[in-house]
N, C-alpha and C positions, 0 to 999 in steps of 0.2 A: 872562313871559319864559322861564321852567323849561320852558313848555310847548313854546316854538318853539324851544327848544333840545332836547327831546327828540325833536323829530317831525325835525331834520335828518340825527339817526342813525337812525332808522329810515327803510327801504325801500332802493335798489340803490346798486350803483357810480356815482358819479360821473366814475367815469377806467378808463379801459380798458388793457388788458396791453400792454406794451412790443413791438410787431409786432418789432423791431431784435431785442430777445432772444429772444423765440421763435426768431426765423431760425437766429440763433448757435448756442442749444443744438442744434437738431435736426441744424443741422450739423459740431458737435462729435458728436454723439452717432454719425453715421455714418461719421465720419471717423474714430473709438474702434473703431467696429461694424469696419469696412473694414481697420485697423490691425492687429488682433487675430484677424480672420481671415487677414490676411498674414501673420503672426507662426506660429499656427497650421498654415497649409499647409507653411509652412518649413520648421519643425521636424519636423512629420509627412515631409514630403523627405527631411529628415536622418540619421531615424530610419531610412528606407528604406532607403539607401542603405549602411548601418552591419549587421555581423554580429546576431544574434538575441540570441545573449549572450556578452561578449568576458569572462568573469569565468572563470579556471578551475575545473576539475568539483572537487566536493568527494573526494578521496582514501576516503574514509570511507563514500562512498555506491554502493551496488553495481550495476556495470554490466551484466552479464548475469544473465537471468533467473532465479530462484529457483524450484527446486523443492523441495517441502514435504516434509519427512522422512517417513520409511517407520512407520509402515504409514501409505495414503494410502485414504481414503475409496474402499470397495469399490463397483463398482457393482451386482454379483449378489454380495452376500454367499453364500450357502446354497449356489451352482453351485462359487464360490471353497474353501470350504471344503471341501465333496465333493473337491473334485479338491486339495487337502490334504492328507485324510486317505488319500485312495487312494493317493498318493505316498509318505505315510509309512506305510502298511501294506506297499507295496510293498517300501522299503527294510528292515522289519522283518521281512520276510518271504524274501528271498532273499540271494543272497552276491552279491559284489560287492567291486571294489577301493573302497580310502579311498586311499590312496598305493602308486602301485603301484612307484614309487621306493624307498621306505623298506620295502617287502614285508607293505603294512597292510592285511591285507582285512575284510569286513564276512562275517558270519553271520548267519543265521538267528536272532531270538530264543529261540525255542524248542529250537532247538540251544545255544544259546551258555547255556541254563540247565541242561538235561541235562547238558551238561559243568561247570559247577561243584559242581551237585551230587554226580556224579563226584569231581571232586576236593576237596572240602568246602571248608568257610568257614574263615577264621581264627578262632583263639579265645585268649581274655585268658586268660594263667598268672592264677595264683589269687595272685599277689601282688600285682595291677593290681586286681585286686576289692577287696583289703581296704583301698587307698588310699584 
């Protein structure tokens, strides 16, 4: 009797899937599918039709472009600095107004040393030495 009771659970279905539910799910599921892409299109509409961003700009965040402080990556360094040093040989080298308001002009180095020596250097009284 063990025997013929085991041999009824082995081998296939007896009864077959409910064709009624099959139908139902699949058309729940397209009806979920169809729902959600209405839902979806909507909102993408809604979005459209709405500014890009209604938040105001943060006060704190800088609107016009930045440029990067001085000195700024050379592109011919060696050309840059030639035409530098010519500038400042030039100015070390000739006269020239600085304020021509104020009656400030520029000399020659090598003059403006020959006049000091001219006129000599300060020098410590000898009671600043012994301090």
């Amino acid at each position: 009797m063990e025997a013929a009771h085991n041999q009824s659970r082995i081998g296939h279905e007896t009864r077959d899937g409910s064709v009624r539910g099959i139908v139902i799910t699949g058309f729940a599921i397209a009806l979920v599918t169809a729902l959600v892409g209405f839902i979806t299109y909507g909102i993408f509409r809604y979005l459209a039709s709405r500014p890009l961003s209604a938040a105001l700009p943060n006060p704190m965040a800088v609107t016009e472009p930045q440029v990067p402080p001085v000195p700024r990556v050379e592109e011919h360094p060696q050309l840059e600095l030639q035409q530098l040093r010519t500038q400042e040989d030039q100015t070390l080298s000739t006269y020239g107004w600085v304020d021509k308001k104020e009656g400030i002009v520029r000399i020659p180095i090598e003059r403006a040393m020959e006049l000091q020596l001219q006129r000599g250097f300060p020098v410590r009284a000898a009671k600043e030495w012994a301090q």
